[in-house]
C-alpha positions in Angstrom: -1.6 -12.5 -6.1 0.4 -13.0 -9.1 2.3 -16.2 -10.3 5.5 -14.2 -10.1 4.8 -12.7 -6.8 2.9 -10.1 -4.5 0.7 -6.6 -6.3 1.1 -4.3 -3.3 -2.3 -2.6 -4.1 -3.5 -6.1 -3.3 -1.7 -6.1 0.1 -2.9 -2.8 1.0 -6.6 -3.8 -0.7 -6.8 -6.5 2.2 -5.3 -4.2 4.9 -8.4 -1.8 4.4 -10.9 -5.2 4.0 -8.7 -6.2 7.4 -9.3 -2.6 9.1 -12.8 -2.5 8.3 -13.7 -6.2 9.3 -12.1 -6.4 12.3 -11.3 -2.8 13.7 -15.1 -2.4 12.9 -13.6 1.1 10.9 -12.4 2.8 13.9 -8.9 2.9 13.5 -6.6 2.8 10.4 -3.7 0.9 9.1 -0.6 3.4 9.4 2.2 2.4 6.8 5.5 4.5 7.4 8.0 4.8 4.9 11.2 5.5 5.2 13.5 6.4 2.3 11.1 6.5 -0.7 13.6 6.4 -2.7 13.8 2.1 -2.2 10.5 2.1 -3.3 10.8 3.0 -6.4 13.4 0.5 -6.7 11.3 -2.4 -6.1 10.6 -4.4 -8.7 7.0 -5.9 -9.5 7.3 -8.3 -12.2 8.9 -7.2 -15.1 8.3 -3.5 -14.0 9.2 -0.8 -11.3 6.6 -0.2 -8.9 5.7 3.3 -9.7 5.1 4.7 -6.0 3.3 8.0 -6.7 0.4 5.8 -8.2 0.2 3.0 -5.8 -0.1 6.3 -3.2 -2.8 8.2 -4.9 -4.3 4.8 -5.7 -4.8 4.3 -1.7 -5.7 7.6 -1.1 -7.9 7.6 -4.0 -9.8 4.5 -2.9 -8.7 2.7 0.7 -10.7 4.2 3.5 -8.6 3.0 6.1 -4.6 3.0 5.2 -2.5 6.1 6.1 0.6 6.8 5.4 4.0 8.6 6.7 6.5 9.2 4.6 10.3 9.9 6.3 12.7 11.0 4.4 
C-alpha cells in the first residue's frame, strides 16, 4: 500500500493469496464491474488507473480472480 493510498493490483494480489489460502484453490474471487467507464476515472495517485492493464495484468498472473464486465 502506498502512502497516498490503495494499488488495486495489490488488492486483487491478496484476493488470489486469500483464494488460494483459504478456498484451498477451489473456487475463485468473481469481481463484477459495472460501467467501465468509472474505472477509468479513478484516480491512483497522481495518475489514472489504466483499466485494460490492471485486467490483463490479472489475467496474465492471478490464478483465482475472474471477472464480469456489465456494461
Amino acid at each position: 500500500m502506498r502512502k497516498d493510498g490503495l494499488i488495486l493490483s495489490s488488492l486483487f494480489d491478496s484476493l488470489d493469496e486469500w483464494s488460494e489460502e483459504y478456498l484451498h484453490g477451489e473456487r475463485e474471487v468473481i469481481i463484477a464491474v459495472d460501467e467501465d467507464q468509472i474505472l477509468r476515472n479513478l484516480r491512483g495517485g497522481k495518475e489514472r488507473t489504466e483499466s485494460r492493464s490492471l485486467l490483463a495484468y490479472c489475467y496474465g498472473n492471478l490464478e483465482h480472480i475472474r471477472f464480469i464486465l456489465i456494461g
